[in-house]
N, C-alpha and C positions, 0 to 999 in steps of 0.2 A: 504494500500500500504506500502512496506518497505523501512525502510527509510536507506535500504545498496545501498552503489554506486556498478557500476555494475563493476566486474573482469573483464578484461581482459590481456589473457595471454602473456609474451613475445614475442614470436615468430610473432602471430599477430599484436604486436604494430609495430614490427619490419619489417613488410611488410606495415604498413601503412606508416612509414616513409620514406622505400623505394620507393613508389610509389610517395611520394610527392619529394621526390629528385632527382627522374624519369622523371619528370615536370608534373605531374596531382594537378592539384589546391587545395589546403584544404576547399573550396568550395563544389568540385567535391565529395571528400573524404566522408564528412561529411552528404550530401543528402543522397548519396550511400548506407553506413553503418549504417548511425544512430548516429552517435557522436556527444558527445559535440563539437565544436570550440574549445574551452577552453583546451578541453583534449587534440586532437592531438595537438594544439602549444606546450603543454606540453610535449607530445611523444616524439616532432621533437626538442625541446630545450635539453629534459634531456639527451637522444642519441646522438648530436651533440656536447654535451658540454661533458661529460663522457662516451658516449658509452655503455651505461646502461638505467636502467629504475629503478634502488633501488636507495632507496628512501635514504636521507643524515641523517647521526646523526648529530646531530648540539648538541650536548650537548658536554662541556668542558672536558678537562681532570679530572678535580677535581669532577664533577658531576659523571662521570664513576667512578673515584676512590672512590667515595663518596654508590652508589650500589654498588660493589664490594664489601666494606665495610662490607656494611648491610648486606649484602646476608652471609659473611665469620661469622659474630656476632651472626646470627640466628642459622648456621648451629654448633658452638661452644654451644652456647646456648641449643638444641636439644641435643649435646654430654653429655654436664653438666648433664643436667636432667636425663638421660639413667645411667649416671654412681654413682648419687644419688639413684638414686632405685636399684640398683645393688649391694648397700654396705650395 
């Protein structure tokens, strides 16, 4: 068995929240479809609270500047070496 959790797409999460703020039970929901509990509260929190369903970066600013970083040092890096073989 695999151990991926299963996708499901926006639109459809988006109908299940509608239907529970519709008044159908997360109970109801849940038998129906096949979901976790877990997940639709999660559906119905993340859309309520943002209006979305992406997912947060919780990393700092100094962490993103910190890959940025890396990412600009590598790509310097790869030039260096090109323009050494080059001369």
């Amino acid at each position: 068995m695999s151990n991926r959790s299963k996708r499901y797409k926006e639109e459809f999460k988006k109908q299940i929240v509608k239907l529970i703020k519709d008044g159908k039970s997360p109970s109801e929901i849940v038998k129906e479809y096949n979901i976790a509990r877990s997940t639709v509260n999660k559906w119905v929190k993340d859309y309520t609270t943002s209006g979305s369903f992406k997912a947060k970066d919780n990393r700092s600013q100094e962490e993103n500047e910190l890959i940025r970083l890396r990412k600009e040092n590598q790509r310097l890096k790869m030039e260096n070496d090109i323009l050494k073989q080059a001369a």
